[in-house]
RODO-2510 file (C-alpha; in nm, 4 decimals, decimal comma):
residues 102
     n   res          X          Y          Z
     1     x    10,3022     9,7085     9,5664
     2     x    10,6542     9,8818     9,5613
     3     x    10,9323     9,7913     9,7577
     4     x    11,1231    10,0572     9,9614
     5     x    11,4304     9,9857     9,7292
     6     x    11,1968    10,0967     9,4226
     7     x    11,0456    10,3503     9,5798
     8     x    11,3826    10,5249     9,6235
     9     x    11,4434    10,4553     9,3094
    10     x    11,1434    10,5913     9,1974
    11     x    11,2071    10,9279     9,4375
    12     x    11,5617    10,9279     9,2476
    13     x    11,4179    10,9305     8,9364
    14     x    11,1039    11,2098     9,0319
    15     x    11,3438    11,4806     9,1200
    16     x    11,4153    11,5699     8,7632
    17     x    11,0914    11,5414     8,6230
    18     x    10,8405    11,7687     8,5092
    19     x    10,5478    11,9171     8,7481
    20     x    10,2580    11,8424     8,4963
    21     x     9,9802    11,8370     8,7369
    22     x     9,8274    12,1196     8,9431
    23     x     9,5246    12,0985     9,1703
    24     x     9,3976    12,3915     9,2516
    25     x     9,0563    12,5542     9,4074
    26     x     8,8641    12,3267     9,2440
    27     x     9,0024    12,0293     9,3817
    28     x     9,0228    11,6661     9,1625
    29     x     8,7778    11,6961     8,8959
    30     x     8,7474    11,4295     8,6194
    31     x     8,9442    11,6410     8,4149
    32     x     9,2277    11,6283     8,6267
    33     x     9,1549    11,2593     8,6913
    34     x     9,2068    11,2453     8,2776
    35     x     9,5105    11,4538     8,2816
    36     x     9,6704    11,2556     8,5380
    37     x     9,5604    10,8923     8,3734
    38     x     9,7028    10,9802     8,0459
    39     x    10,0293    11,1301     8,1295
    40     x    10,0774    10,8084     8,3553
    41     x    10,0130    10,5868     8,1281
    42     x    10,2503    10,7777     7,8572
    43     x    10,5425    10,8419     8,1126
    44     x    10,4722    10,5829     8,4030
    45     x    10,5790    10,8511     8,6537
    46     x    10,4187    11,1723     8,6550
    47     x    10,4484    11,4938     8,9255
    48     x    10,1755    11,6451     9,0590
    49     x    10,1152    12,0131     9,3049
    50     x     9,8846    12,0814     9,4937
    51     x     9,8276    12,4661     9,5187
    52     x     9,7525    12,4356     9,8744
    53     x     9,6318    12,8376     9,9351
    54     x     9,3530    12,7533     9,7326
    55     x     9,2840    12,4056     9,6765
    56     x     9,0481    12,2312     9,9316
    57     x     9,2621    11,9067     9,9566
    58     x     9,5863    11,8405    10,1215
    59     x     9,8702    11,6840     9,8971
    60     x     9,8424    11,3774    10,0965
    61     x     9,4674    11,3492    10,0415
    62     x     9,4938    11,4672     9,6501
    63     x     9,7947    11,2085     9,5765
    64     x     9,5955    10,8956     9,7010
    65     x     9,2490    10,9940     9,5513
    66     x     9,4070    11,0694     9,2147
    67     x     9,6050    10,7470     9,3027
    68     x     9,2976    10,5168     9,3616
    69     x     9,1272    10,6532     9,0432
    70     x     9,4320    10,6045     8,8663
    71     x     9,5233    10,2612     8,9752
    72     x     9,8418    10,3638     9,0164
    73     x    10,0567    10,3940     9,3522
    74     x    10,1995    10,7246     9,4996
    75     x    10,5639    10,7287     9,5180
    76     x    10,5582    11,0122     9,7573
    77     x    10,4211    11,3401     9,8995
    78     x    10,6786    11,6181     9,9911
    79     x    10,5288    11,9596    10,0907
    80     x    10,2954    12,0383     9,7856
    81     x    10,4340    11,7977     9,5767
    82     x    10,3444    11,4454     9,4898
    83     x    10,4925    11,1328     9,2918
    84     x    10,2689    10,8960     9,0888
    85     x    10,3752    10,5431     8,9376
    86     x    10,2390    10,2871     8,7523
    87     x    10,3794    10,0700     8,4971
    88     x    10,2753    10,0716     8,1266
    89     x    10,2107     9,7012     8,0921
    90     x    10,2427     9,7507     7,6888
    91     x    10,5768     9,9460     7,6667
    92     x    10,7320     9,9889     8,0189
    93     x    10,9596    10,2685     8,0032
    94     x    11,0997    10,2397     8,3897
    95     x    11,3102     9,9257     8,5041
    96     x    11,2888     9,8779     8,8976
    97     x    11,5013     9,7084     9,0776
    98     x    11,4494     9,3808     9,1366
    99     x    11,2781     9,2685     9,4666
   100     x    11,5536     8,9617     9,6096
   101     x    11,4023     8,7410     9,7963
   102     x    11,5435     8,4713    10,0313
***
């Protein structure tokens, strides 16, 4: 579970990165499922779009299925455009901040 200081971090950090996943009229298919698993587990962070003219899922709804299936978390969902996170467990490439506690 993220904080909301690595979230924002996380946000920070999505703006200049790469859309490398589009959902389009055929909604989340395995292969996109795939897609979307391998690039996270390469990059940790991976941007998503939804083409919503065609596709039959909202952003929202195509961020937390590919999410689920993923096991990773989404970072966020602005307009057609969604964030995905989770850490490589082998070779992290992303430092969050530290959660303080107390």
């Amino acid at each position: 579970m993220l904080t909301s200081k690595q979230r924002a971090y996380l946000r920070s950090l999505a703006v200049n990165t790469d859309t490398i996943l589009m959902v389009g009229k055929g909604g989340i298919t395995p292969e996109i499922v795939k897609q979307a698993n391998d690039a996270i587990v390469k990059r940790e962070l991976i941007k998503g779009k939804v083409l919503t003219e065609t596709s039959p899922v909202t952003p929202r709804e195509a961020a937390e299925t590919i999410a689920e299936r993923t096991k990773s978390e989404v970072v966020q969902v602005i307009g057609s455009k969604f964030s995905l996170y989770k850490r490589n467990q082998k070779e992290p490439k992303i430092t969050l901040p530290k959660n303080k506690k107390g």
